[in-house]
C-alpha positions in Angstrom: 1.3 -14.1 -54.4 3.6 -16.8 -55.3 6.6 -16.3 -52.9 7.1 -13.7 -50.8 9.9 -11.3 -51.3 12.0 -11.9 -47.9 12.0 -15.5 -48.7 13.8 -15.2 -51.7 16.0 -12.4 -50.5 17.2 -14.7 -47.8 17.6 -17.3 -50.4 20.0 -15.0 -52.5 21.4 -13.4 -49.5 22.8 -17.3 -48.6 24.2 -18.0 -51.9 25.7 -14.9 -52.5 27.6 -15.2 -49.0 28.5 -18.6 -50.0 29.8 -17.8 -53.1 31.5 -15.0 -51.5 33.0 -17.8 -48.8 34.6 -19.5 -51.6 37.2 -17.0 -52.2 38.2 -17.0 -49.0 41.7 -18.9 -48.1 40.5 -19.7 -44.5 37.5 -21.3 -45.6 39.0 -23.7 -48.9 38.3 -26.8 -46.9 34.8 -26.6 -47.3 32.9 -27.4 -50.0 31.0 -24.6 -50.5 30.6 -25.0 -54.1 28.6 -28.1 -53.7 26.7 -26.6 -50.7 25.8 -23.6 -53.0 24.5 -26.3 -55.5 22.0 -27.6 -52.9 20.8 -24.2 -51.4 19.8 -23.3 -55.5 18.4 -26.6 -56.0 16.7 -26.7 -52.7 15.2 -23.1 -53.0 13.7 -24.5 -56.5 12.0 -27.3 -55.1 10.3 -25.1 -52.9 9.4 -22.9 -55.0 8.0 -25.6 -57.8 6.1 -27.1 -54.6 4.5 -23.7 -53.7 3.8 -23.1 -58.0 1.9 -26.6 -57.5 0.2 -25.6 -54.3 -1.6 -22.8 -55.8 -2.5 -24.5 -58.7 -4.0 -27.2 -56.9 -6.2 -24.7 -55.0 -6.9 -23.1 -58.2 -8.4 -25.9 -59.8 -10.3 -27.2 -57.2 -11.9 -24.1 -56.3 -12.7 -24.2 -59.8 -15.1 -27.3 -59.0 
């Protein structure tokens, strides 16, 4: 498998609590929208760099 299921449930789990964050008065000095930006764009990376791992293995077992 790809991914494993925890990984992106902790992954969603961390946006959706910052998302939730920004509608919080207390918390309107942060930028949480930005930070939100770089968890998604993080958690993509990863998971193109895991889609690359596996095709790499793939293709050299395939030697």
């Amino acid at each position: 498998m790809l991914f494993r299921v925890s990984e992106v449930a902790a992954a969603i789990a961390l946006v959706l609590m910052l998302l939730a964050a920004k509608h919080v008065p207390a918390l309107s000095f942060l930028p949480l929208s930005q930070m939100t930006g770089v968890v998604c764009f993080s958690f993509a990376i990863f998971l193109s760099l895991r889609i690359y791992k596996a095709e790499l293995q793939r293709l050299r077992a395939g030697d």
